[in-house]
C-alpha positions in Angstrom: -43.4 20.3 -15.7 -42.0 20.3 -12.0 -41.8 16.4 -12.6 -39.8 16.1 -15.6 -37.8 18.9 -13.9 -37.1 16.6 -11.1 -36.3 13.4 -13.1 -33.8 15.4 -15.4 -32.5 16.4 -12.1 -32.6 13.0 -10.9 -30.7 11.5 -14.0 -28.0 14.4 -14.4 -27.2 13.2 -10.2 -27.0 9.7 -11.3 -25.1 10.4 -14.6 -22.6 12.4 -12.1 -22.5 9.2 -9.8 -22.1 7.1 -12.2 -19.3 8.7 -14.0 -17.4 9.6 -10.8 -17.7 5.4 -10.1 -15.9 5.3 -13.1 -13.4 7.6 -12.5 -12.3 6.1 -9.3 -12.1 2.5 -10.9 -10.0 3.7 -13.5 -7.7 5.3 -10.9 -7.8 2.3 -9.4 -6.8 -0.1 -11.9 -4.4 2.2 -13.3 -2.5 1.8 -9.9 -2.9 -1.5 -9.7 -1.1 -1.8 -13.2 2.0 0.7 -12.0 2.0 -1.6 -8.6 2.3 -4.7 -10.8 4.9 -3.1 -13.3 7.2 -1.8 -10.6 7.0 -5.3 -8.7 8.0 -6.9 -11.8 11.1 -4.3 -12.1 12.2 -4.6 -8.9 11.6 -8.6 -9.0 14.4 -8.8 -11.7 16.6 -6.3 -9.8 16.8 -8.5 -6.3 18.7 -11.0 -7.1 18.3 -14.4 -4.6 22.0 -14.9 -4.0 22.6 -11.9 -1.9 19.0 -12.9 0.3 20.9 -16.0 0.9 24.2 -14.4 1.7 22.2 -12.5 4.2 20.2 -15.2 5.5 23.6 -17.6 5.8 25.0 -13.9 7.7 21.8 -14.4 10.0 21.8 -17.7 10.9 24.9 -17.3 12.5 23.8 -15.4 14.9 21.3 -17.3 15.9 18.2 -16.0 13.6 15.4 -18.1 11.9 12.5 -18.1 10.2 9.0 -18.6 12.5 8.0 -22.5 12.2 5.6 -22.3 9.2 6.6 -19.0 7.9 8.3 -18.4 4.8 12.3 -19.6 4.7 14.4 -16.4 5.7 15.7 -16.3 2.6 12.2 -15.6 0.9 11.0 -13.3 3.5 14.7 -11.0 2.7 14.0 -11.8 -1.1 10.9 -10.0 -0.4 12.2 -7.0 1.6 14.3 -6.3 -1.3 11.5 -6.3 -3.8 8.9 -4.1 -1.9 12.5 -1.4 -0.8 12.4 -1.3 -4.7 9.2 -0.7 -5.6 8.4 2.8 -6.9 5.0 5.0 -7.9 4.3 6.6 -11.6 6.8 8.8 -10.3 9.2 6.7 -9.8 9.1 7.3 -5.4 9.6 4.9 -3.1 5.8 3.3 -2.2 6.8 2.0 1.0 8.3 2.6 4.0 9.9 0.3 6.5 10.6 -0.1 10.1 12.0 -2.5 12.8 10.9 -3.6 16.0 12.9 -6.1 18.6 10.8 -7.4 21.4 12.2 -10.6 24.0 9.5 -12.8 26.0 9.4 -15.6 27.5 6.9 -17.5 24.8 7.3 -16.5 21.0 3.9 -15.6 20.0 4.1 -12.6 22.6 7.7 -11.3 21.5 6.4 -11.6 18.2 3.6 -9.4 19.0 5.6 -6.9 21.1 7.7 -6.6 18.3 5.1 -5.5 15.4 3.8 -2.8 18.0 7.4 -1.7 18.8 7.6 -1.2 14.6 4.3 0.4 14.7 6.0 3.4 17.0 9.1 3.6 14.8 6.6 4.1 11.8 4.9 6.7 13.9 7.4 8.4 15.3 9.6 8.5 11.6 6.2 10.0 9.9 5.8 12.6 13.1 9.3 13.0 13.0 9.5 14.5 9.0 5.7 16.4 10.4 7.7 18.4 12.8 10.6 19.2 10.3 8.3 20.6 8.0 6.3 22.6 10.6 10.0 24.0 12.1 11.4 25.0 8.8 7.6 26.7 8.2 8.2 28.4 11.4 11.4 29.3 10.7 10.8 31.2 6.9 7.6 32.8 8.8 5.0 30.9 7.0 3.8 29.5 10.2 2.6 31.5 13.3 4.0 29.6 16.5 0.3 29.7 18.2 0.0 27.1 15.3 3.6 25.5 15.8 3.5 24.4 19.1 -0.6 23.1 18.9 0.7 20.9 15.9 3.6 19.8 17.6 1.7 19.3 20.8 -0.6 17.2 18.7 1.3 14.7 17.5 2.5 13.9 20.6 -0.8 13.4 22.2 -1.9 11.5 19.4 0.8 9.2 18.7 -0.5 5.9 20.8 -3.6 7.0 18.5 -1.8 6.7 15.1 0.0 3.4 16.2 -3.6 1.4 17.0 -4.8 3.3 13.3 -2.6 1.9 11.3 -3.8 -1.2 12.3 -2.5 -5.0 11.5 -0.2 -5.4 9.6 1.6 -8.5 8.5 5.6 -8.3 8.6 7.8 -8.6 5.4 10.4 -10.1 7.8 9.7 -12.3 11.1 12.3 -14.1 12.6 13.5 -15.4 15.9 16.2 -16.4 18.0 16.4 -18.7 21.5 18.5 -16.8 24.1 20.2 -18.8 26.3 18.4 -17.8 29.1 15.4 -19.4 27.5 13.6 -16.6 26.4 12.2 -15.8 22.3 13.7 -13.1 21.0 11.8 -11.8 18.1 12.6 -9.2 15.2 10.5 -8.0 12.6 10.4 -5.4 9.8 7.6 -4.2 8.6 6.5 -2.5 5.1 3.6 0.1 5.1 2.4 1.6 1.9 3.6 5.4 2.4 0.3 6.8 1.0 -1.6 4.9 3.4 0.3 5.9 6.3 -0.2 9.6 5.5 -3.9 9.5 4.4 -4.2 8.0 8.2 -2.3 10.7 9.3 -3.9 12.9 8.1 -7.3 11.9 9.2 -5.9 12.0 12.5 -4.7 15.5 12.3 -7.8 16.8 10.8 -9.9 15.6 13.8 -7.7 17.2 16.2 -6.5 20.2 14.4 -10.2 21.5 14.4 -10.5 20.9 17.8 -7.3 23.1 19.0 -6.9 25.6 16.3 -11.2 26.1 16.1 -10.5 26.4 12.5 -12.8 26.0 9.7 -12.7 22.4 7.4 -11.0 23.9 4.8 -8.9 25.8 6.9 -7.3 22.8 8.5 -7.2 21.0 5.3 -5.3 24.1 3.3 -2.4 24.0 6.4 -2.2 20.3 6.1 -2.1 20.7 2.4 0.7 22.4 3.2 2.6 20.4 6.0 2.1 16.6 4.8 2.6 17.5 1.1 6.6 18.2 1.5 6.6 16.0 4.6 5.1 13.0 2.4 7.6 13.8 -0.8 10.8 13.4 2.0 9.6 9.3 3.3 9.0 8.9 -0.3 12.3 10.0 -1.2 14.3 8.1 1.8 
């Protein structure tokens, strides 16, 4: 008896796993299709002749496309497209920033450049963090022990969140030769909003429980209620 017991046990755990697989794939495609819907939307919305009316604007001033990269006019055709892209409810999915760097070789002002984005992107998703927490504060939903640790926090943490988000490859890279020789380099970058906040929030978890010595679900109820508004306002942007 204690045998059949334990393989009914054992097949209701992998009936469980099997259907929460299927869950999660379904999930998955099903954003996959709005991703590929809203791409196709905002593909018939950006319209070629303005990316080369800004690309003509740029190489005036002295901008071009990295040799072996895609023409500047593709790369801004592109910029428009992903600025357009929305979610199933119809919010923006990505969220840009711009970083400038000058060296003396291109492949390091390139590189300076994609970190100086990085920090932008950290410092915008910190920046709406702390405007949340202060209006908390403000209407008394947030004790100011809590405040100032969060606040603290994020900027302790923000080198932290710049090496998580990790690599990631620019919508727009171009450069200029300045007449002193050296590569100027710009780039914009496009980082899926829900990514950025999940890392965020991973980040904030670890450190929340140390300073606050809160419970797990604790820390995840106040960031609940922090990064949910704070995540709505970049989408909206």
């Amino acid at each position: 008896m204690q045998m059949v017991n334990l393989l009914k046990r054992a097949g209701f755990t992998a009936l469980v796993f099997m259907l929460g697989t299927a869950l999660l794939q379904t999930d998955y495609f099903y954003a996959q299709s709005v991703t590929q819907a809203s791409r196709k939307k905002a593909e018939k919305s950006c319209r070629y002749k303005s990316a080369k009316k800004q690309a003509k604007r740029l190489r005036k001033q002295g901008w071009q496309e990295v040799p072996g990269d895609q023409p500047l006019v593709d790369q801004l055709h592109e910029r428009c497209v992903k600025s357009r892209m929305t979610d199933e409810k119809g919010m923006n999915l990505y969220i840009f920033a711009t970083g400038n760097a000058v060296a003396e070789q291109q492949a390091v002002a390139i590189r300076h450049a994609i970190h100086a984005a990085k920090v932008q992107l950290a410092q915008t998703v910190q920046g709406r963090i702390v405007g949340i927490v202060k209006d908390m504060q403000a209407n008394q939903q947030l004790d100011q022990k809590t405040a100032v640790s969060i606040n603290e926090m994020l900027s302790a943490t923000r080198d932290i969140l710049v090496q998580r988000l990790g690599y990631t490859e620019p919508v727009i890279k171009m450069i200029r030769y300045l007449p002193d020789n050296n590569v100027e380099a710009q780039v914009i970058i496009a980082y899926n909003i829900r990514n950025a906040m999940e890392i965020t929030r991973q980040l904030m978890r670890e450190e929340l429980r140390k300073r606050l010595e809160k419970t797990e679900e604790e820390v995840d109820r106040l960031l609940n209620r922090i990064l949910g508004p704070a995540e709505e306002q970049l989408r909206a942007q």
